[in-house]
C-alpha positions in Angstrom: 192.5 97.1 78.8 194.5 97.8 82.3 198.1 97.5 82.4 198.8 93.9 83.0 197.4 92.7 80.0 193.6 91.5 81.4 190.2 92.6 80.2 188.2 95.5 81.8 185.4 92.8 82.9 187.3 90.5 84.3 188.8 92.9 87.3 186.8 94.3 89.9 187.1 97.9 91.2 189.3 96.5 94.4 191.4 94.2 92.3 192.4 97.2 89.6 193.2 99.8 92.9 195.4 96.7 94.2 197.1 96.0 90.8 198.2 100.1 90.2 199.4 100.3 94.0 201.5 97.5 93.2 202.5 98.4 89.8 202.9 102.3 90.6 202.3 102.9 86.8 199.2 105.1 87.0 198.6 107.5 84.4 196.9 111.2 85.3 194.0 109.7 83.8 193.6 106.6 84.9 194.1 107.7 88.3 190.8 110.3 88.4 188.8 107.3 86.1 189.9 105.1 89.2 188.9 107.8 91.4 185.2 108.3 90.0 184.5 104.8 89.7 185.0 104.3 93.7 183.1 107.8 94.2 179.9 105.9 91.7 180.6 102.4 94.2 180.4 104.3 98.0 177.1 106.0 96.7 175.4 102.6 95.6 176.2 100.5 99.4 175.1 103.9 100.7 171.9 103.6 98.5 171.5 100.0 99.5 171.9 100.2 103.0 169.6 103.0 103.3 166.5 100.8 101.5 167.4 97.8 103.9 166.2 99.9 106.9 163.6 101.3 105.8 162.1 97.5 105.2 163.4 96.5 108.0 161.7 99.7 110.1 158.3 98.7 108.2 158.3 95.2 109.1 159.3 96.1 112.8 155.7 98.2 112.4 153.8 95.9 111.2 155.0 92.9 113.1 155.8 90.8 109.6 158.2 88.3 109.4 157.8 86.2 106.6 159.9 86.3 103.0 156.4 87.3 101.0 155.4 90.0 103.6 158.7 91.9 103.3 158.3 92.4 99.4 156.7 95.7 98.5 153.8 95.6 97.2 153.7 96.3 93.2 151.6 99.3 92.2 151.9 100.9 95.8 151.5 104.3 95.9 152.4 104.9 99.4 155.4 106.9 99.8 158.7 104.9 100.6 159.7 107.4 102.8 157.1 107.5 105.5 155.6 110.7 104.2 152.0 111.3 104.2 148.9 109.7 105.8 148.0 107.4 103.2 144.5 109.6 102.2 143.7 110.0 98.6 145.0 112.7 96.9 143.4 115.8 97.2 140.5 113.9 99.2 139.7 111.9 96.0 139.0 115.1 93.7 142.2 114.9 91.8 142.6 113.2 88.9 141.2 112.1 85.5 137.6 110.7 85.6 136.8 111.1 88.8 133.2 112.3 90.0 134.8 115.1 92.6 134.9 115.3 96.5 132.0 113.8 98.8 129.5 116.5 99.1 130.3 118.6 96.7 127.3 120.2 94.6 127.8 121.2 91.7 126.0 125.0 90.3 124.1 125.5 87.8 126.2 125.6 84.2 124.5 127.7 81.7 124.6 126.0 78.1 127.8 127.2 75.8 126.8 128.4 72.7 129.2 127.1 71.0 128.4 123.4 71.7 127.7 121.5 68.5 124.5 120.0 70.5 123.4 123.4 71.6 119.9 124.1 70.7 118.3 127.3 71.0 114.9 127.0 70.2 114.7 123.9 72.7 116.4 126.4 76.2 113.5 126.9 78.7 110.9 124.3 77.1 112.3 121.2 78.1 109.9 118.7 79.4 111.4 115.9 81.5 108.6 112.9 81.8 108.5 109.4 82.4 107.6 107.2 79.2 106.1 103.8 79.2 105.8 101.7 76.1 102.8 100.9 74.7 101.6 96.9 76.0 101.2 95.1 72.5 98.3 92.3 72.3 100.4 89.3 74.8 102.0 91.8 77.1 98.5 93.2 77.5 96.9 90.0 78.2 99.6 89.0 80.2 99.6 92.0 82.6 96.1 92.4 82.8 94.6 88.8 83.8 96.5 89.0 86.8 94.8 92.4 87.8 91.4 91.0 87.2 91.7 87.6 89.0 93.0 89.3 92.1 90.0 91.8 92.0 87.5 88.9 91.9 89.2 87.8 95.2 89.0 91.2 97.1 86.1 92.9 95.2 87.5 96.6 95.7 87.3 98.2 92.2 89.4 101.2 93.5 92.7 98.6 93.6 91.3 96.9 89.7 92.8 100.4 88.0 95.4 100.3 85.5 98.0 102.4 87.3 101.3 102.3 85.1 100.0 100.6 82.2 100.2 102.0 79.4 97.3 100.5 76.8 96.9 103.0 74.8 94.2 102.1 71.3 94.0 98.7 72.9 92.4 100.3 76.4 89.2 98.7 75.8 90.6 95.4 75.6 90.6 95.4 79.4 86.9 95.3 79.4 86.5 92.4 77.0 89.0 90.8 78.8 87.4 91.3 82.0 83.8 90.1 80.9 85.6 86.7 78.8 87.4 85.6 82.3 83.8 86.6 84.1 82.0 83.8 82.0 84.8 81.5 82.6 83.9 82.1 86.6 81.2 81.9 88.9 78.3 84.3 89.5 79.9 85.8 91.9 82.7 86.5 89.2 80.1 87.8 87.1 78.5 90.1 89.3 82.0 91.3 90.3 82.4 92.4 86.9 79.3 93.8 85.8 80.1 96.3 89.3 83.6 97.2 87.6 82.4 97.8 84.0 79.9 100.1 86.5 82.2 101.9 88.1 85.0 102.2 85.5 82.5 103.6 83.0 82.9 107.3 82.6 86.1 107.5 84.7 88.7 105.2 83.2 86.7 104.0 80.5 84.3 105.9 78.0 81.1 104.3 76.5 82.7 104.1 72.8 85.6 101.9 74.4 82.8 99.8 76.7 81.2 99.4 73.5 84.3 98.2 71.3 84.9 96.0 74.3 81.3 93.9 74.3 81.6 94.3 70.2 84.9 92.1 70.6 83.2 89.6 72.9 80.4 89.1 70.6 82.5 88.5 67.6 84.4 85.9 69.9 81.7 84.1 71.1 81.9 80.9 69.2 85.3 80.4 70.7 84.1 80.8 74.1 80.8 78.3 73.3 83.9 75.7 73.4 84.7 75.9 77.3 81.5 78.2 78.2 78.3 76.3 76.7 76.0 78.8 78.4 78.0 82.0 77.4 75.3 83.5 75.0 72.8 83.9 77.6 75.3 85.2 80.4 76.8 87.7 77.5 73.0 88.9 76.8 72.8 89.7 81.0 76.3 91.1 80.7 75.1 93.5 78.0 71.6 93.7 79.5 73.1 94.9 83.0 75.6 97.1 81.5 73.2 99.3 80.2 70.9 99.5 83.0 74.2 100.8 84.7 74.4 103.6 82.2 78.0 101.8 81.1 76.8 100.9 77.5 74.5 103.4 75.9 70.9 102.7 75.2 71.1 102.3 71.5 73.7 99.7 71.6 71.2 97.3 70.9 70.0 99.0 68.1 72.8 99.0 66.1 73.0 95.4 65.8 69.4 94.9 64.0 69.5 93.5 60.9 73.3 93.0 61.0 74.0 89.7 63.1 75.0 86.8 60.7 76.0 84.3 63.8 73.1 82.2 65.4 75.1 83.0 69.0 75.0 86.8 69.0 71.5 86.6 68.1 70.8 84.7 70.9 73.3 86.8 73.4 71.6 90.3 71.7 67.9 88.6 71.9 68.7 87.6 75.5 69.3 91.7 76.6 66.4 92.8 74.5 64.3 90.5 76.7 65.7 91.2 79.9 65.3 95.1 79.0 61.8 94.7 78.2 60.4 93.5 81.9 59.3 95.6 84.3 61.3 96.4 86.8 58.5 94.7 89.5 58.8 91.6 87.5 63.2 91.1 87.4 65.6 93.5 88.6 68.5 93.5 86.7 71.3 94.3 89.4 70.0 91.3 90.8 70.7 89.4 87.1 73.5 86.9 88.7 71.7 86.1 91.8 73.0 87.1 95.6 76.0 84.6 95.0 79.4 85.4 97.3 80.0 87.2 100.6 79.5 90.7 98.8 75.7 90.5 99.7 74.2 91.4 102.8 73.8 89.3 105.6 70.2 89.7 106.0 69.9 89.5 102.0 71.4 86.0 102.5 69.2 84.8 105.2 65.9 85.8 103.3 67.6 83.5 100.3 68.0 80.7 102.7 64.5 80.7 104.0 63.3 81.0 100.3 65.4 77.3 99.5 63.7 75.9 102.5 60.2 76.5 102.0 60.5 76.0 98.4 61.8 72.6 99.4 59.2 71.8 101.6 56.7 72.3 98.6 58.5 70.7 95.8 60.8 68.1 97.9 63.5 68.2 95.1 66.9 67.9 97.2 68.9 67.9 94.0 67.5 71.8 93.0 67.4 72.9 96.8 71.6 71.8 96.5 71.9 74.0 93.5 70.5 76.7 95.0 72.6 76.8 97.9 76.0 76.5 95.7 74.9 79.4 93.9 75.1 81.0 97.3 78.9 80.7 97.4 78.8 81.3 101.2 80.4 78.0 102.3 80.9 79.9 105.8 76.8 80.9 105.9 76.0 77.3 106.2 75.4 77.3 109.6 72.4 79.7 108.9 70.5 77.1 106.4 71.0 74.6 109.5 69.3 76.7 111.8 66.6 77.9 109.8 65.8 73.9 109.0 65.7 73.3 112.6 63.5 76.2 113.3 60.9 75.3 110.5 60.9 72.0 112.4 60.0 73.0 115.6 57.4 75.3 114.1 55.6 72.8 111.8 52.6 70.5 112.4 53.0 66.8 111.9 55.9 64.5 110.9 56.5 65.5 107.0 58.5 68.5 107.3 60.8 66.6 110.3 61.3 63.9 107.9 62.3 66.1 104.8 64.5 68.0 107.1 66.5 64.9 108.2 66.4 63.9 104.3 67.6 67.4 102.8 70.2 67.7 105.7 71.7 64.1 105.2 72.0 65.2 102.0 74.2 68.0 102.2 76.0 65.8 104.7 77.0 63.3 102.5 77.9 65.6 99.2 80.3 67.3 101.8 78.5 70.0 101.0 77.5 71.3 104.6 80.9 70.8 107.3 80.6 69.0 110.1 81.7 72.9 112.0 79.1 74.1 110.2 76.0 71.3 111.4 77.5 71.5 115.1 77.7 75.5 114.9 73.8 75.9 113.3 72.4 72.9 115.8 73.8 74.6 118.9 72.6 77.8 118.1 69.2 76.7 118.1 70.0 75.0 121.8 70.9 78.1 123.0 67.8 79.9 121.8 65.3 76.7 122.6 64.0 78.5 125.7 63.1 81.6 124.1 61.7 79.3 121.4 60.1 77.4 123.9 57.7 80.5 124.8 56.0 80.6 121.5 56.0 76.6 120.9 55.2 74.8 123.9 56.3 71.5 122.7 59.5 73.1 121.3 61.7 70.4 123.5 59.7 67.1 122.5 60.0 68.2 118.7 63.9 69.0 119.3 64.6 65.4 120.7 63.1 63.4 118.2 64.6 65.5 115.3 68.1 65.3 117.2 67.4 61.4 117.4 66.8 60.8 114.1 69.6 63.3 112.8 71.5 60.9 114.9 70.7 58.0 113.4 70.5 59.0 110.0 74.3 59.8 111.3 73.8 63.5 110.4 75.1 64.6 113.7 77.3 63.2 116.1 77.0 61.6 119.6 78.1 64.4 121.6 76.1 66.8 119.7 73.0 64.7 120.2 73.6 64.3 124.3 74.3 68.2 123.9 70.6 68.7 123.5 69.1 70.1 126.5 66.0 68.5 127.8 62.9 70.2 129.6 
């Protein structure tokens, strides 16, 4: 209580200084209480006044104006003073946690022997090395069907390797894998994959794992009779051609005799027995799936062609000389069985082979079998050639224009290919 009779709370510092001037009653002290307490006021204005233009100098700066901008920032660690140049401290390797200054390597720190983890017998031994799981059964089929397909699309066996994959005991499952999508394919798939087995054999794979590998197709044959009805006989040329390629060893067969309780294994193993037994004049065996695909070459193809043609000629059986040329697989060769036809035309006696011609070649028309690119490109070729043809057959240019008018109306060819046709 002040003299007067008030509370404390109630009377500000100015009001109390008024009240004892006018009363004049001060005590000692009262008078240095009263003192202190104005000392404690002057330093809080001055405190205040002081923060008011140091905001107001920092939003002068930084040209802000509104209410928000002119709060400080919570959690700011920029000094309120204007000290400093804002950087990290001690160019961000300070701290708890912290990884250390940009740039900085770090030495060499020899292990403490005192360390709970230390061990001795491991210093100077250790082995750093990449580890890859072992693939189980899906992950294996999974990873590898991909590899195979796309190597029966390019045919380079140096890109079909199992970089990366770890297979461990299951290795020779990329084998059976390999010969089970084969039999599913075409012959040109087939003969892809008899080449791999080849060239795989001895590098990535070993005979014993070739081996387990056919020994799993044979017990799994009656599941692939279901989509493959012809898959005994291919597996007997698989296993045939494997071992005239040194990938399967020459007793193979051998261990099978007498120990074959299904009817289709007999049949696969009696089908390599056979194949094995002819002399080499009579069947070669790398020639077991035929010259299908572009892998063969060109003058390989062209000797098949002429083969289909004259065979035609003799039997007349449009339906087996179609056959043969999709087991070709060279849709973009067809212009080569086009020419050859013409050419046996021209060089033939009398008016069978012309007509056979115009029947085999309607034929292939209407099956879609032979583009209409491909008819134009092979009859051309043979108009460009027609006077160097014309030396060895005199009447090379009558024979052309009756074939091209027939062709023409059998609607084999097409207007503009038939006016093409040059005349003597």
């Amino acid at each position: 209580m002040f003299p007067g009779g008030a509370p404390e709370e109630e009377f500000s510092d100015d009001d109390v200084l008024a009240g004892g001037e006018v009363n004049g009653n001060w005590t000692p002290q009262e008078k240095a209480l009263h003192e202190a307490r104005l000392k404690a006021k002057a330093k809080r204005r001055l405190r205040r006044t002081s923060s008011r233009d140091s905001t107001r100098e920092s939003l002068s700066e930084t040209g802000g104006e509104s209410g928000t901008e002119s709060k400080v920032a919570v959690g700011d660690r920029k000094s309120r003073m204007g000290k400093g140049r804002g950087l990290p401290k001690k160019g961000g390797a300070g701290g708890k946690g912290v990884w250390g200054a940009a740039g900085m390597v770090y030495d060499y720190e020899e292990p403490d022997a005192r360390d709970p983890n230390y061990d001795e017998s491991s210093q100077g031994d250790t082995v750093y090395a990449t580890v890859v799981p072992e693939l189980d059964e899906q992950e294996l089929e999974k990873m590898v069907n991909p590899i195979v397909q796309e190597y029966f699309e390019h045919g380079d066996t140096k890109e079909a390797l199992l970089k990366g994959l770890n297979l461990g005991r299951k290795k020779f499952e990329f084998s059976s894998l390999a010969v089970s999508l084969a039999l599913e394919g075409k012959a040109s798939h087939r003969e892809l994959a008899s080449r791999l087995l080849s060239d795989l054999a001895g590098k990535a794979l070993s005979e014993d794992e070739i081996s387990r590998a056919f020994d799993k197709v044979l017990k799994d044959l009656p599941d692939l009779i279901l989509d493959t009805p012809e898959a005994a006989q291919m597996l007997g040329q698989f296993i045939a051609r494997a071992i005239a390629d040194h990938a399967l060893p020459m007793n193979f067969l051998d261990r099978y005799k007498g120990r074959v309780d299904c009817d289709h294994a007999r049949a696969a193993l009696d089908r390599a027995a056979v194949l094995l037994s002819m002399k080499r004049e009579i069947m070669r065996l790398d020639n077991v799936w035929g010259v299908g695909g572009g892998q063969r070459p060109v003058r390989h193809l062209i000797r098949e062609v002429n083969l289909l043609l004259k065979e035609y000629l003799v039997s007349g059986e449009v339906s087996e000389a179609e056959r043969c040329l999709r087991d070709l697989e060279v849709p973009h060769f067809h212009h080569e069985l086009v020419y050859e036809a013409v050419v046996m035309v021209l060089e033939s006696n009398g008016e069978t082979a012309v007509n056979m011609m115009v029947k085999l070649l309607k034929a292939f028309w209407e099956t879609g079998l032979i583009t209409i690119d491909q008819m134009n490109r092979g009859f051309q070729r043979v108009y460009d050639e027609l006077p160097d043809i014309n030396l060895d057959v005199p009447h090379a240019h009558t024979i052309m224009e009756m074939f091209v008018d027939l062709c023409f109306q059998e609607t084999v060819i097409t207007k503009a290919l038939r006016d093409a046709c040059p005349s003597r």
